[in-house]
TORMIMAR-258964 format. One record per residue (C-alpha): x, y, z; residue in three letters. Coordinates in steps of 0.2 Angstrom, whole numbers, padded with zeros to 4 digits, always signed. Layout:
REM residues N
XYZALA/...
***
This chain:
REM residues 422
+1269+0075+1518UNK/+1251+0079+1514UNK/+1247+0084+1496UNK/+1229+0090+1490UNK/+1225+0084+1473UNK/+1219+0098+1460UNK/+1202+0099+1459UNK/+1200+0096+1441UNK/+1211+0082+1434UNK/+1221+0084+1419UNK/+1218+0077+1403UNK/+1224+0058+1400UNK/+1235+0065+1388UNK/+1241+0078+1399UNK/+1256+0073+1408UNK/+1256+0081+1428UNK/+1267+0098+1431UNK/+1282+0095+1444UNK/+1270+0102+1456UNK/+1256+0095+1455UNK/+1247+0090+1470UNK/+1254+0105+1477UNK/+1243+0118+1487UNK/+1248+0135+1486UNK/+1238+0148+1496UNK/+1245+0166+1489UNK/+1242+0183+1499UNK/+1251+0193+1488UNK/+1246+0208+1477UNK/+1252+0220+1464UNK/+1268+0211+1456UNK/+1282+0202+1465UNK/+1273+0190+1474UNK/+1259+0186+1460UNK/+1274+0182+1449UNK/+1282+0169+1460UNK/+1265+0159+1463UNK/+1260+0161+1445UNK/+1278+0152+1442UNK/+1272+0138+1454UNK/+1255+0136+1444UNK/+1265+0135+1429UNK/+1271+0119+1436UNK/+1255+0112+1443UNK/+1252+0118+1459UNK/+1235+0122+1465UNK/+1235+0141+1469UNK/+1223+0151+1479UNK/+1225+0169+1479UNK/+1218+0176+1494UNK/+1210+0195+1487UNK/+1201+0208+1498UNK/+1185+0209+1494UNK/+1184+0227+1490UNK/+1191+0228+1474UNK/+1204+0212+1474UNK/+1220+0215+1471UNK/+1224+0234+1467UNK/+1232+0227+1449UNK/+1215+0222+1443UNK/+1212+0242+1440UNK/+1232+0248+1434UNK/+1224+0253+1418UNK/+1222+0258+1405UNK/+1225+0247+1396UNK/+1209+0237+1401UNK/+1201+0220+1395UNK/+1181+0223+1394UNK/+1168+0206+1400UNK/+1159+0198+1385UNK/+1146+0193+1396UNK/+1139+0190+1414UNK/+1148+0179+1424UNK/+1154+0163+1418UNK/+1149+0144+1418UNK/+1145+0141+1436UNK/+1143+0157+1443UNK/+1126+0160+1447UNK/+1124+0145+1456UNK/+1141+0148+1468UNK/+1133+0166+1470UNK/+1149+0174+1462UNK/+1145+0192+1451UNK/+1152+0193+1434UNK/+1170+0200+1430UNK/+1171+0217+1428UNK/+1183+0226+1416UNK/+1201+0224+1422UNK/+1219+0230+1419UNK/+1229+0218+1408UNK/+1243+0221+1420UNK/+1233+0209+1432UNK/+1233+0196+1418UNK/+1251+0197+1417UNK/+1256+0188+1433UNK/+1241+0177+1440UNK/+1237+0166+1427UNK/+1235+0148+1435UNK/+1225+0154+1449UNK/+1210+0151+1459UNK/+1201+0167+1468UNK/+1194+0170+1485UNK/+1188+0187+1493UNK/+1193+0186+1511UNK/+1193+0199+1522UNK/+1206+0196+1532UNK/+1200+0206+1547UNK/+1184+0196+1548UNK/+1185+0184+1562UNK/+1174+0172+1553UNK/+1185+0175+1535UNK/+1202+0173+1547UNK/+1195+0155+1550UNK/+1194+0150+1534UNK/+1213+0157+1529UNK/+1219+0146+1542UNK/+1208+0131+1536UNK/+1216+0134+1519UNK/+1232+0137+1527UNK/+1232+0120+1537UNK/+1232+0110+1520UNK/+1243+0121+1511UNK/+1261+0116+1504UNK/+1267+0134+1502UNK/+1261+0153+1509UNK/+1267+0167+1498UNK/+1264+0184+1506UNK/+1273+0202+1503UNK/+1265+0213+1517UNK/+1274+0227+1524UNK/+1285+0216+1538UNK/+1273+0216+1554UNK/+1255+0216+1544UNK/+1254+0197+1547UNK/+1260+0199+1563UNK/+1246+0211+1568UNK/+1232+0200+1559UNK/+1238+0186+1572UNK/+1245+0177+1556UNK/+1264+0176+1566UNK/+1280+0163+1559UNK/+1274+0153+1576UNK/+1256+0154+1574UNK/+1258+0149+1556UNK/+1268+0133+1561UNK/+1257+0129+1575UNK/+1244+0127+1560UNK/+1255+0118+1550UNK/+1273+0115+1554UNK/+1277+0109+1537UNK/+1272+0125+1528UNK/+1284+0133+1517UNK/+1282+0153+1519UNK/+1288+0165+1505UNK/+1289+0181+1510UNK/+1294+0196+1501UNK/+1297+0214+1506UNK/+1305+0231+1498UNK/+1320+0233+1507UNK/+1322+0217+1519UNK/+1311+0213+1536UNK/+1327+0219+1549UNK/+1341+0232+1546UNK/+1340+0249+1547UNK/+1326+0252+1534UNK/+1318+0236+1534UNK/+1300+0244+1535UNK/+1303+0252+1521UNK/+1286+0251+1508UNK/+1293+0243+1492UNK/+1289+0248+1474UNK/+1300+0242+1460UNK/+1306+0258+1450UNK/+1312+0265+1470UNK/+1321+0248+1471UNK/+1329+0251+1455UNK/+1335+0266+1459UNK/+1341+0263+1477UNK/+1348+0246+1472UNK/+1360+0254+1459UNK/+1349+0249+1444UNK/+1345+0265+1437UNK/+1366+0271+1439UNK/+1369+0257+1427UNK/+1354+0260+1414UNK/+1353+0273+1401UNK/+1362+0283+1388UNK/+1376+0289+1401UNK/+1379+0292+1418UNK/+1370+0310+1419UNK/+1351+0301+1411UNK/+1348+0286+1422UNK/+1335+0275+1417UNK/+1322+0264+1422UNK/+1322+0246+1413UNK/+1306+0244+1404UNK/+1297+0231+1416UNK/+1297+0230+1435UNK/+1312+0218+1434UNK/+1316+0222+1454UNK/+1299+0213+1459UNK/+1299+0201+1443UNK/+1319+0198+1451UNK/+1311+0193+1468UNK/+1297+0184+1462UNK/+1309+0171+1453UNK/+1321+0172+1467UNK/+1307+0168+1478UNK/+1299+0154+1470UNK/+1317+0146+1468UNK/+1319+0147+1485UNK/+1302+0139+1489UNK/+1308+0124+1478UNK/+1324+0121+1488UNK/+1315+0122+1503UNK/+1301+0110+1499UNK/+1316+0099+1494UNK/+1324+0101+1509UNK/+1306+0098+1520UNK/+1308+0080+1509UNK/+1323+0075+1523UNK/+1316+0087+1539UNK/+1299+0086+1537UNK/+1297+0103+1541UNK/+1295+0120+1534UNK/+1304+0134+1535UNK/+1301+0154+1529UNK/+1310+0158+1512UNK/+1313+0180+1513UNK/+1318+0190+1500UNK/+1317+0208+1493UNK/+1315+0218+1478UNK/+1333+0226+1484UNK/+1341+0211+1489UNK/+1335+0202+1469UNK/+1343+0219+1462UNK/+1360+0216+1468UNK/+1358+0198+1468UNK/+1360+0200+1447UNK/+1374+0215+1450UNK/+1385+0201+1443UNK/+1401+0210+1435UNK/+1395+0226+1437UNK/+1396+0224+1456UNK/+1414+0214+1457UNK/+1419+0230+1445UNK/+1415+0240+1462UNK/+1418+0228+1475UNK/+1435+0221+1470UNK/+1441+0232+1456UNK/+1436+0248+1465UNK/+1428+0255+1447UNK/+1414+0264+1450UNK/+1402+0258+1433UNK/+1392+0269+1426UNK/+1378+0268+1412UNK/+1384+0269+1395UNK/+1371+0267+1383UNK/+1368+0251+1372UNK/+1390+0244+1371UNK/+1396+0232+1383UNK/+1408+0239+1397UNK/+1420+0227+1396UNK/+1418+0220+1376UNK/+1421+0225+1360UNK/+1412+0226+1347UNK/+1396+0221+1360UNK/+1382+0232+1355UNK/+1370+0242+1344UNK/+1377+0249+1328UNK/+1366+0260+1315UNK/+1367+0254+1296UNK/+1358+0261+1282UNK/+1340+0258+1288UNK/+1341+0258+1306UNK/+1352+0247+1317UNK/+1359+0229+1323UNK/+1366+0221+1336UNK/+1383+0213+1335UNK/+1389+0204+1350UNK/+1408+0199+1347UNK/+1414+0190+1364UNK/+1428+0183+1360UNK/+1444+0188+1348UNK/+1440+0171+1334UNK/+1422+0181+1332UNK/+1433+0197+1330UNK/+1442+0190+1314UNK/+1427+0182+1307UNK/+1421+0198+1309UNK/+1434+0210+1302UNK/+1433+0195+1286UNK/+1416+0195+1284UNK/+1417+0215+1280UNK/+1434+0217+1274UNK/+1440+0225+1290UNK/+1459+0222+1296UNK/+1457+0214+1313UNK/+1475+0220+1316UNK/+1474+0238+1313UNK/+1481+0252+1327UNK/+1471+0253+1343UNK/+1459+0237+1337UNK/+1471+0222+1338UNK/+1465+0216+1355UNK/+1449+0219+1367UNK/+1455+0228+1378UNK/+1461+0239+1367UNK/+1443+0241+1355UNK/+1435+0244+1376UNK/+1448+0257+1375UNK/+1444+0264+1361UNK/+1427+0264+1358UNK/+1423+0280+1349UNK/+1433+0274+1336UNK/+1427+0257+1337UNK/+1409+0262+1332UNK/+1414+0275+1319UNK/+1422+0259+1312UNK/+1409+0249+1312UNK/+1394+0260+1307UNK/+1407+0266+1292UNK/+1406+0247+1286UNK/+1388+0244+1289UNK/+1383+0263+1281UNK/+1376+0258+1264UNK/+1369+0242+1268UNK/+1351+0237+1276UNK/+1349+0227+1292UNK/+1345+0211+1284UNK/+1359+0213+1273UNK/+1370+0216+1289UNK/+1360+0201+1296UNK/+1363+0190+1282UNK/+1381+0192+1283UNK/+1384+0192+1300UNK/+1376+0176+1302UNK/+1385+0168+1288UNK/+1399+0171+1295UNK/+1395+0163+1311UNK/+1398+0178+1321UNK/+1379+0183+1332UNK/+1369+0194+1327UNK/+1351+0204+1330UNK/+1339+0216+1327UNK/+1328+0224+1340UNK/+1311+0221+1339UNK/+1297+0228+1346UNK/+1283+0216+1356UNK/+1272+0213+1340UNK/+1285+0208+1332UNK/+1290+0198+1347UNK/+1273+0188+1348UNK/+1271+0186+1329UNK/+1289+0176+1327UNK/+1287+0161+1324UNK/+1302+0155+1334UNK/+1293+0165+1350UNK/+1279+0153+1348UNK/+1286+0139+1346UNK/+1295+0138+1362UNK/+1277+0140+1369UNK/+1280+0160+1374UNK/+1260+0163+1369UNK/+1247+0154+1377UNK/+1228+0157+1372UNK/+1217+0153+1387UNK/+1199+0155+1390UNK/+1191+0167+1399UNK/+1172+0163+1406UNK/+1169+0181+1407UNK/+1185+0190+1393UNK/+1183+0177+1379UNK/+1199+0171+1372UNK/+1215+0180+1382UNK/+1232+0177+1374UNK/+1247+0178+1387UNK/+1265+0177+1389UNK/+1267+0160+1391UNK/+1280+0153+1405UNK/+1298+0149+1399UNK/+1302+0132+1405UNK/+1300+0115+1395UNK/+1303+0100+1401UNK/+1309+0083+1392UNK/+1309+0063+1395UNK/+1319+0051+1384UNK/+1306+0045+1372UNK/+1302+0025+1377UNK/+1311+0021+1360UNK/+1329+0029+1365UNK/+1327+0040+1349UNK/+1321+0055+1355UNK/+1313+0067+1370UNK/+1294+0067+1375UNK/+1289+0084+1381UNK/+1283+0082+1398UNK/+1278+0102+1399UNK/+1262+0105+1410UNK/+1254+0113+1396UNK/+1235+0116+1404UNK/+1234+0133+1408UNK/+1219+0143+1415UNK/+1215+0161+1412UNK/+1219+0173+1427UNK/+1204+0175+1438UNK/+1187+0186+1441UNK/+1188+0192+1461UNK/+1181+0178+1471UNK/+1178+0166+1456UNK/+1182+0154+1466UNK/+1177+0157+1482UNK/+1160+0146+1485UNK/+1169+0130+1477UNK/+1185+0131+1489UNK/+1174+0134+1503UNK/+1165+0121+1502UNK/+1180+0109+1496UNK/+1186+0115+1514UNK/+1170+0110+1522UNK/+1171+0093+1513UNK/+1187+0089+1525UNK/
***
């Protein structure tokens, strides 16, 4: 197996990603793609996102909101020939951190060339074109292993690349409906919802990067690659989960309910006397410590079981709200939590990012920006851990050395002439 070395080192004290050593060449754009080889440069792969030259990758302007330049260009620019950023949309931030830009324009015989250079030493593709575009840019599943037969290609589509509507364009909040989704979020089953992030291509872009992994593993014993598909539809009923054996061996048809579990009580959010909490009871011990905690009678008609409290719901949170009535959330915190029973409020995102237990499983990142300054992001969700030498403790072992998210064709020059180099 051929592995590239990054171009720039880490730190001595900086222990290597998973990935490192690891070339990914991503064609993607907009979300489901970006997300999955962000996720592989959060573990030390090399990734080279491959952007149109006019414009990039049409994320950079899903504004507002917008992030301004601070200045022209960063270190390194003028010399390569690169422009200074522009303004872009912090949704373009959101899923290419990790990333290395070059502008190619893929119907450009002489730019074509340089894609399959870059493909020749690559690990991994990731692509979501509409099945056939790659095809038709004479970029084919056999012309793609005749340039490198141990490449790993990650392709993503809307509805699938065969079947009846397999060409079907794909975008997330059409996924979520056609995938059932929507039927399962919202207030009831007359105001379907959209959940709040694109989780149909943020679903697929997970699903696809996992897939990637296992086929990288698997080219350890074959030596070769293979193509990983998925789609935005296929990640939407890949996390049915219960919801979907309700249907499939049950025969109940769910429906949305609002913010209480279909199949537990008390599982939900419950209003007290400045605003609401979440109590999630999943089992009947948590029931009891419950009813003691707030002199309820576990026992009582209608309440005694969970199939019954399901059953009788209604009366379930009229119970509940009744008890939590004159008291403030973090009274109903405090004594929910004492009695071991989980609990929660709902926050909204600033409150998200300023907890302090948000940061200190390294959810924010700040990274540097030649041309934005100092951009804080989402940070990724893995941490990784060795035995310390001592057999006391852990070391992290977390690629930490993040980079901000691209200018369009920042890094064009330099990987040209890396490829040049040999």
């Amino acid at each position: 197996m051929t592995m590239e070395p990054q171009p720039q080192q880490s730190p001595p004290d900086q222990p290597p990603g998973p990935l490192s050593g690891y070339l990914v060449v991503d064609l993607s754009r907009a979300l489901a793609g970006p997300h999955a080889g962000m996720m592989l440069g959060d573990l030390g792969a090399r990734v080279i996102k491959i952007e149109n030259p006019q414009g990039g990758d049409e994320t950079r302007g899903w504004g507002p909101p917008y992030v301004e330049p601070q200045g022209v260009g960063g270190p390194g620019a003028e010399a390569d020939g690169a422009a200074g950023p522009e303004r872009v949309a912090t949704y373009f931030l959101s899923c290419n951190r990790n990333k290395q830009s070059v502008a190619l324009d893929l119907k450009d015989a002489a730019d074509l060339r340089v894609l399959e250079a870059l493909v020749a030493r690559a690990d991994v593709l990731v692509e979501n074109f509409r099945p056939g575009v790659l095809d038709r840019l004479g970029l084919s599943t056999s012309r793609l292993e005749e340039l490198n037969p141990q490449l790993v290609v990650l392709s993503i589509s809307g509805f699938g690349h065969d079947g009846p509507e397999g060409g079907r364009p794909g975008y997330d909040q059409i996924a979520q409906g056609e995938g059932g989704l929507m039927s399962l979020t919202g207030s009831g089953p007359e105001d379907p919802q959209r959940v709040g992030v694109p989780i149909g291509d943020l679903l697929a872009g997970m699903y696809g990067a996992y897939g990637v992994l296992a086929a990288l593993l698997e080219r350890e014993r074959t030596g070769r690659g293979q193509v990983v598909r998925t789609s935005l539809l296929a990640a939407i009923v890949g996390v049915h989960a219960f919801q979907g054996t309700r249907w499939t061996v049950a025969g109940q048809l769910p429906a949305a309910q609002g913010n209480h579990h279909p199949s537990l009580a008390p599982y939900g959010l419950f209003g007290c006397a400045d605003g609401a909490v979440q109590v999630a009871c999943g089992n009947e011990s948590l029931w009891r410590r419950f009813c003691a905690a707030f002199g309820l009678d576990p026992a009582a008609e209608g309440m005694a079981s969970n199939a019954e409290r399901v059953a009788n719901r209604p009366q379930l949170i009229e119970l509940l709200e009744g008890a939590f009535a004159s008291s403030t959330m973090e009274q109903v915190l405090a004594r929910l939590a004492e009695a071991g029973v989980p609990g929660g409020r709902v926050r909204d995102l600033r409150q998200v990012y300023e907890w302090e237990q948000t940061r200190s499983q390294g959810l924010l990142v700040d990274v540097e920006h030649p041309g934005y300054g100092r951009v804080s992001l989402p940070g990724p969700p893995l941490r990784f851990f060795r035995p310390g030498g001592d057999g006391t403790g852990e070391v992290e072992t977390t690629f930490t050395r993040h980079t901000a998210p691209p200018a369009l064709d920042e890094d064009g020059a330099r990987v040209r002439r890396w490829l040049a180099e040999g």
